[in-house]
N, C-alpha and C positions, 0 to 999 in steps of 0.2 A: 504494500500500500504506500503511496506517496505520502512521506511525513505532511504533509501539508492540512490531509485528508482530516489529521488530529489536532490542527486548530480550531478556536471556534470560528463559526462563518459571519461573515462579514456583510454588513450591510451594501458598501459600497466597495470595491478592490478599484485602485488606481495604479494603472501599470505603466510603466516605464523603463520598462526592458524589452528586448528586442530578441529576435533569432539572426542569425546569420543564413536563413535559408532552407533549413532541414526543421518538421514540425514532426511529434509522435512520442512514444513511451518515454524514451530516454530522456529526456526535458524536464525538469521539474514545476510542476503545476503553481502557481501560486494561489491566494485565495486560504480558503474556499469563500466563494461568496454563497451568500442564502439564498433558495429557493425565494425567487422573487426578487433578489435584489439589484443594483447595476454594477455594470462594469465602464470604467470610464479610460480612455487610454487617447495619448497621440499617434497616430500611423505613420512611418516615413511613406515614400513612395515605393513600390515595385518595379518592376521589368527592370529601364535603363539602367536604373540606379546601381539597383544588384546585380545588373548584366555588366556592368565595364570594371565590378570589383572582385577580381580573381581570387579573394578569400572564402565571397559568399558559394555555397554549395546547392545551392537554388535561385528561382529567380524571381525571389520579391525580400522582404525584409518585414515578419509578422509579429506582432504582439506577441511576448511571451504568453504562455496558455496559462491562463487561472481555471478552476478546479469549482464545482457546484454542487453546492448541499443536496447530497443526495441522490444525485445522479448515476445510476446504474448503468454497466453494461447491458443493454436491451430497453431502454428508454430513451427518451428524445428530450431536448430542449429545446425551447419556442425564444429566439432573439427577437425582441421587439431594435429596430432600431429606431430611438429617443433624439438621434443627435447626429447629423455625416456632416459635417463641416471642414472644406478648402482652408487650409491655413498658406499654402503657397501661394506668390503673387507672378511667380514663373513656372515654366517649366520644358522640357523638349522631349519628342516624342517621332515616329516614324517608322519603316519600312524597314527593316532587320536582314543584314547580310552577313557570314560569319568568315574569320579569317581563318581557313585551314592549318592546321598543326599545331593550334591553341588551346587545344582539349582534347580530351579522348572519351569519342562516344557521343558526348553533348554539353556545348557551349555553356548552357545556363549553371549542369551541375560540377563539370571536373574540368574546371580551367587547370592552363598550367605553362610555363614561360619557356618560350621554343628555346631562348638565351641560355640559363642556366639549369637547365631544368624541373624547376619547383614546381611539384604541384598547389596550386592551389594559393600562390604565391600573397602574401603582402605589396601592398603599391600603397602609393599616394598622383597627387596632381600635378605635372609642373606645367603651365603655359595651358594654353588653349589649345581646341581641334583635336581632328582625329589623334596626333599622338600623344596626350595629356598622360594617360594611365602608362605609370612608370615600376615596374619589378622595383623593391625595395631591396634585392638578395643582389640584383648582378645593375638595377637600372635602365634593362630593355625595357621599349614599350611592349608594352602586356595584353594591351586590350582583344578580347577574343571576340569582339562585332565590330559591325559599320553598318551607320546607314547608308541605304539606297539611296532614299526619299525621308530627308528629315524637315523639321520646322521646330522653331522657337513661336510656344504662344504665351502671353501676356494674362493676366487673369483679374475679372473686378467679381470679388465674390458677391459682396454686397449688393449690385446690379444682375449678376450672375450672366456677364457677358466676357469673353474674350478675344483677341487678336492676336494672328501670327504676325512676328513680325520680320522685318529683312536684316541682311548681313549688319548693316551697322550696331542695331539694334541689338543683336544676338550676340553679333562680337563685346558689347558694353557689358549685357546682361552678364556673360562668359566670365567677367572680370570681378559680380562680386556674385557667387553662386550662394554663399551663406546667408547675405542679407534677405534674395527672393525665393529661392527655393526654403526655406525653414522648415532643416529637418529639425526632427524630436532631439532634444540633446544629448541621447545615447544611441543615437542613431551611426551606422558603420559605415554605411555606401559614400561611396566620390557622387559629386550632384551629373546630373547627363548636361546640365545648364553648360559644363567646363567644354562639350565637346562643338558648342556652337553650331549649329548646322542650323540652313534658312534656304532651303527649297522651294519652300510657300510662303507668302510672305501678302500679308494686307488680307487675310481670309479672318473675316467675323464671325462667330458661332457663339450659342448655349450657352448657358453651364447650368447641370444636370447630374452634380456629385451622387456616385455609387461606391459602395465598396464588391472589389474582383473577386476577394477572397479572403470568405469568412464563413467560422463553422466551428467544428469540434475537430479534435487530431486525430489521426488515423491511427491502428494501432498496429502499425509498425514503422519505422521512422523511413520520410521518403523528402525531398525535395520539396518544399513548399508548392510552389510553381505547378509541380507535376501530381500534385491531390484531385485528382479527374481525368473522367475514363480517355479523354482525347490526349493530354501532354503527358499524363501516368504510360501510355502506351509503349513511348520513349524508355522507358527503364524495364520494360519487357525484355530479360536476357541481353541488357546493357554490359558493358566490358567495365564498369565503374562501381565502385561500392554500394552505390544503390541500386544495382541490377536486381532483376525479382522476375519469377515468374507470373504470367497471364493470373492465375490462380492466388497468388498472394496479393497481387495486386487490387483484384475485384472486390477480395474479402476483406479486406484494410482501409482501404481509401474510404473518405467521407467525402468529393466532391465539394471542396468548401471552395477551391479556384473555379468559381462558373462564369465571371465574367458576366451576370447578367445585371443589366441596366436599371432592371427595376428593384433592386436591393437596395434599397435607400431610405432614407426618412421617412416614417410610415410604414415601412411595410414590418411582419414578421417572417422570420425565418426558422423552420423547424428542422432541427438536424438530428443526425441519428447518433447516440452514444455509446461506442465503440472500445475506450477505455474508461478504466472506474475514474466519476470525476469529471468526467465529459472533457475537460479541457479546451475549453473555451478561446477560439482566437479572430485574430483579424488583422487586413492591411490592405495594400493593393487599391487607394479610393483612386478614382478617377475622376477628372473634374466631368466630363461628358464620355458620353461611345454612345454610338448609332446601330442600333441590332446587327449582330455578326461578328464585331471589333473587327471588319474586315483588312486592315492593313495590320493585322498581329499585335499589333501594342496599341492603347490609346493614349487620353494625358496623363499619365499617372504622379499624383501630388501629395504632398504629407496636408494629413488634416486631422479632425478630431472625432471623437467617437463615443458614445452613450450610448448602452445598451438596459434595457430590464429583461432579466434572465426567468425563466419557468421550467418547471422539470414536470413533463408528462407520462408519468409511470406508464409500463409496460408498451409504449409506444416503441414499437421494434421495426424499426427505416433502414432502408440502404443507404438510402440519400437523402437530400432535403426538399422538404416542403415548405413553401413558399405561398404565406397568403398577400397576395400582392397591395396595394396601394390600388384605391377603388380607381382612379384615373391612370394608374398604369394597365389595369385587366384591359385584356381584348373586347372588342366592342360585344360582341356575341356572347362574353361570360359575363355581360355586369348583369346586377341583378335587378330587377324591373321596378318601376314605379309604382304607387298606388294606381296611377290611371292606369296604367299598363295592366295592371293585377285586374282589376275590372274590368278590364276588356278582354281578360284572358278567359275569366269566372264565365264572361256571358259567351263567348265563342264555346267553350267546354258544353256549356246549357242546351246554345242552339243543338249539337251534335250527341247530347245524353252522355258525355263527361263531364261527372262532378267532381274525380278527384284530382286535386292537381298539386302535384309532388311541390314541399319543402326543401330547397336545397338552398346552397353557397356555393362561391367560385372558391377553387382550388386551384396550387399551380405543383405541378411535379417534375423535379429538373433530373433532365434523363443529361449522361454523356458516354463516348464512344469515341472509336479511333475514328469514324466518320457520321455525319449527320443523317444517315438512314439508322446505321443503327446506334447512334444518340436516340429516335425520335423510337425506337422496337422498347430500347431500355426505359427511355419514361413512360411508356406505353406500359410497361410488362410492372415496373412499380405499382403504377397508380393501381392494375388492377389486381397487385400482389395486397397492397395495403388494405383497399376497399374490398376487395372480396367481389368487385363488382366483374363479370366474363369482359376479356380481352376485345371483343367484338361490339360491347357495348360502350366501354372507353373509347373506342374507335368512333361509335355515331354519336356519343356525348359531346366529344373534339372538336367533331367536324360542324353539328347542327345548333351547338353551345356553350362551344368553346373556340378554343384554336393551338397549333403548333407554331412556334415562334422560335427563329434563330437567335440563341444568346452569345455562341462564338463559333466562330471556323476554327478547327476542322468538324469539333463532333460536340457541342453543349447546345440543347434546347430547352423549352418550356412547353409540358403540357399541358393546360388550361381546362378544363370544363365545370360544368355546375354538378354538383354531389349533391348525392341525396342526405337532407339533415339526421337524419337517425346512423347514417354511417359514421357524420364527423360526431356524434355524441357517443359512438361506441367506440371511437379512436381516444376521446378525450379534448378533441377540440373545437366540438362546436360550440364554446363561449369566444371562444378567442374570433373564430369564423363572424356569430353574432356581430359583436362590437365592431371588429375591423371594419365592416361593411352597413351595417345601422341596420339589423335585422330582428329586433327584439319582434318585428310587430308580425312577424308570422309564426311566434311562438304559442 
């Protein structure tokens, strides 16, 4: 048992420590916090950050995991997230290319300095641009990416607008990465701000903070980065210490890296509890991403995080369930209006149906090494969980719900309305209730 388990729990756990990239048993849990209470933490950023720093062993940089009153192996916990807030006012982001002979196996997990040969080496910064990341052992540059297609963009959280901006701009930025990028103070990663790059330049967008990757730890230790069925695939019979097979990997992983956009403010998240403890994490916000994060990375930025934790006995998940943000659901899972509801009652009438099923939207994040069978996996959840036949989840989907891409190559969302008496036998039709303002079909 993780000593941890034998403190008392805590109303509030504020965390500020960090991983270098690897999440799972070996870790020591902090906490425990109460069944019910928050976790409050700052996130550095993910991908670049931890991708240009040859120490990290993954590719993001997560909250160390705290521990929840009560939480069993074979139970679930419902994150509300209370609080995703942008603390950086830059950042840089783009199209990912890797330099050969800098790793073995995979970039993100076993870097290593073609120069002297460290694996895994120590750097710092010196100068701007591609060759900033400098071996601390011999002083070659290290860096094991390049962008293709990069961009520096600017960020007004308060307005929640952004702009890329051009060479000059990014070259200024480059010069002081501490001031705009503000990582968390125990943060490890070199900023991506250092490597400048301005391919796009004068593009306006959003800002629509999500957190990539948040959940429970998996319970065997693997890459942060790679906790989901599509980048976990990568360590399938890998040549590098977290190599694993097909089978260990399926049975471990919690899916906390999904990448899906509507994980934000508002919504909760139900993840399945894997180790005693649950072990609670997060990082990876993003200030925006557009269904698919099609160019591999989006903006990833350090920001803040408030969560209230719930621990729902015997709720036995692969993965996580996701009750969305009533304006994030697909148009066809929201749930109807009072006019609507009477116009449903007398259409039933004319045709001699009176009964008309109670349900809620649900979302089930299915992943895979590709997005058909991403879309088989949340498919085959949703109807392991509910009990409801595979066939039926199919015409729920499609005539009241929908399948949504959350990343390339293989994380989706499968969406439909459930029937109330199933989320009451799972344990969460209160949470369902409320999220969505449903008392009144009770």
């Amino acid at each position: 048992m993780n000593p941890t388990t034998a403190m008392a729990p805590e109303d509030v756990v504020r965390v500020t420590s960090f991983t270098r990239g690897v999440i799972g048993p070996s870790l020591t849990l902090l906490g425990p916090v109460k069944d019910g209470g928050r976790i409050v933490t700052g996130t550095p950023p993910g991908c670049w950050g931890p991708m240009i720093t040859p120490i990290f062993q993954g590719g993001h940089e997560v909250s160390q995991p705290v521990a929840v009153e009560n939480a069993e192996v074979g139970d679930a916990v419902a994150l509300k997230i209370e609080r995703c807030a942008v603390t950086s006012l830059a950042t840089s982001s783009g199209v990912m290319e890797f330099v050969e002979g800098r790793y073995l196996g995979d970039p993100f997990v076993a870097k290593r300095c073609t120069t002297c040969g460290t694996e895994s080496p120590p750097s710092h910064v010196e100068g701007t641009g591609d060759d900033a990341i400098r071996c601390n052992v011999c002083g070659a540059e290290v860096n094991a990416f390049r962008f293709s297609h990069g961009y520096v963009i600017v960020l007004d959280s308060e307005n929640r607008v952004s702009l890329t901006v051009d060479k000059d701009a990014a070259q200024r930025i480059a010069g002081m990465p501490d001031q705009l990028a503000r990582l968390p103070e125990h943060s490890e990663q070199h900023s991506i701000l250092s490597l400048a790059r301005s391919d796009l330049s004068g593009l306006a967008a959003h800002m629509q903070p999500f957190l990539g990757n948040i959940g429970t730890i998996p319970s065997v230790d693997m890459p942060d980065s790679h906790n989901a069925g599509d980048f976990g695939s990568f360590l399938v019979d890998a040549p590098h210490a977290f190599g694993m097979s097909r089978e260990t990997l399926e049975a471990n992983k919690t899916d906390g890296h999904m990448d899906t956009n509507s994980v934000r403010e508002g919504a909760i998240l139900i993840c399945p509890v894997k180790v005693p403890g649950a072990g609670v994490y997060m990082g990876d916000m993003h200030a925006q991403q557009g269904n698919g994060e099609i160019a591999g990375h989006a903006t990833d930025v350090a920001g803040e995080v408030e969560l209230n934790v719930q621990v729902i006995k015997g709720l036995k998940i692969d993965g996580p369930i996701l009750l969305q943000r009533p304006d994030d659901l697909p148009p066809m899972a929201r749930p109807m209006t009072a006019a609507q509801r009477a116009h449903v009652k007398a259409l039933g009438a004319r045709y001699g149906q009176h009964q008309i099923e109670e349900n809620a939207p649900i979302t089930f994040i299915g992943s895979a090494a590709n997005l058909n069978d991403a879309t088989k996996n949340g498919l085959q959840r949703a109807a392991d969980v509910t009990g409801l036949p595979y066939d039926e989840i199919l015409n729920r989907a499609t005539i009241a719900g929908s399948i949504e891409i959350s990343r390339l190559p293989g994380v989706v969302r499968v969406t439909f309305l459930c029937p109330m008496p199933i989320l009451e036998r799972l344990g969460i039709a209160q949470l369902a209730r409320a999220q969505y303002g449903l008392d009144h079909q009770a």
